[in-house]
C-alpha positions in Angstrom: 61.6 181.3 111.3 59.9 180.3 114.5 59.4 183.9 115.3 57.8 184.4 111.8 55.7 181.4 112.8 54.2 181.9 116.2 53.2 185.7 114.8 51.9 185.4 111.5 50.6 183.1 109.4 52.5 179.9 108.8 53.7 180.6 105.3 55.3 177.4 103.2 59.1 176.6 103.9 60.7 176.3 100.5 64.0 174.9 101.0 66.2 173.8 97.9 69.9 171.2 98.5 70.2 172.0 102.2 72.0 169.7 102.3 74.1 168.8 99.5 77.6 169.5 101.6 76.6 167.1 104.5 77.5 163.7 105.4 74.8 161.3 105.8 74.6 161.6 109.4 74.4 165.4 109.7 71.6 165.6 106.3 69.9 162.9 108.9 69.9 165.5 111.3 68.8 167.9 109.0 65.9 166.2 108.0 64.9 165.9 111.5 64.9 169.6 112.2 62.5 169.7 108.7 60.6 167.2 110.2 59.9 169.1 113.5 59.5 172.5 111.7 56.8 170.4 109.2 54.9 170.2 112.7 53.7 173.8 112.7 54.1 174.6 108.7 54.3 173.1 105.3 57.6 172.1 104.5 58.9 171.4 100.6 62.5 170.6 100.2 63.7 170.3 96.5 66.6 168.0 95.9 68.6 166.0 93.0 70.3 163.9 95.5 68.8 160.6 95.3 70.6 158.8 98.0 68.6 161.1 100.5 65.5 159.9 99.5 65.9 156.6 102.3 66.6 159.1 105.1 64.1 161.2 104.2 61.9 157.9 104.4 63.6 156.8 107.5 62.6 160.0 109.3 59.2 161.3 107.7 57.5 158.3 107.3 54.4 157.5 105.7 53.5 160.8 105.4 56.2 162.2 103.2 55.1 162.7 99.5 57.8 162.0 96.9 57.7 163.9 93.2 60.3 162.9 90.9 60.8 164.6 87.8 
């Protein structure tokens, strides 16, 4: 992806329950890496697992936009 990146143009990241097999800590860690690949394209990460939504908080901050459905 980071090839694709610094080549081409940065296309969106679409990346649906990553995570859904990880302990907190390592979907923590996870959401860092998304956080440093959202540096250089958009990244949109689908997921049904509410108790990710703090985490996700915890590590993108005011900038990360929320849609529940």
């Amino acid at each position: 992806l980071e090839l694709h990146l610094a080549q081409g143009h940065a296309l969106p990241f679409i990346a649906d329950d990553l995570f859904i097999n990880y302990d907190d800590r390592r979907a923590q860690a996870g959401l860092q890496a998304l956080a440093q690949l959202s540096e250089q394209t958009q990244v949109i990460f689908l997921c049904h697992h509410d108790h990710l939504l703090p985490a996700a908080r915890a590590v993108f901050g005011a900038g990360l936009n929320v849609v529940q459905l």
